[in-house]
C-alpha positions, 0 to 999 in steps of 0.5 A: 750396739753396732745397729745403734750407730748408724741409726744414730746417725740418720736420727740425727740427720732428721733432727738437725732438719726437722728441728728448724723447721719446727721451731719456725713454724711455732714462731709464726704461729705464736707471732699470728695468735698475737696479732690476732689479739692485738687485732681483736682489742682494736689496736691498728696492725703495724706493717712491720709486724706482718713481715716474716 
């Protein structure tokens, strides 16, 4: 039970860092893949929508 402390610990240092990060990149991949169908149906491509 006392090894699972620190353990925990650092865990959930890497989770409060990866977690971010992970999350962001799935945004703009989802972001791409609508543009990529709005693209694709031949509607124009808004200018604000290619900001991050």
């Amino acid at each position: 039970m006392e090894d699972l402390i620190p353990f925990a610990g650092i865990a959930m240092i890497i989770a409060v860092t990866l977690v971010p990060q992970w999350l962001k990149s799935r945004e703009r991949r989802e972001m791409q893949a609508t543009l990529r169908a709005s693209v694709e149906k031949g509607s124009p491509c808004l200018q604000t929508s290619l900001r991050p």
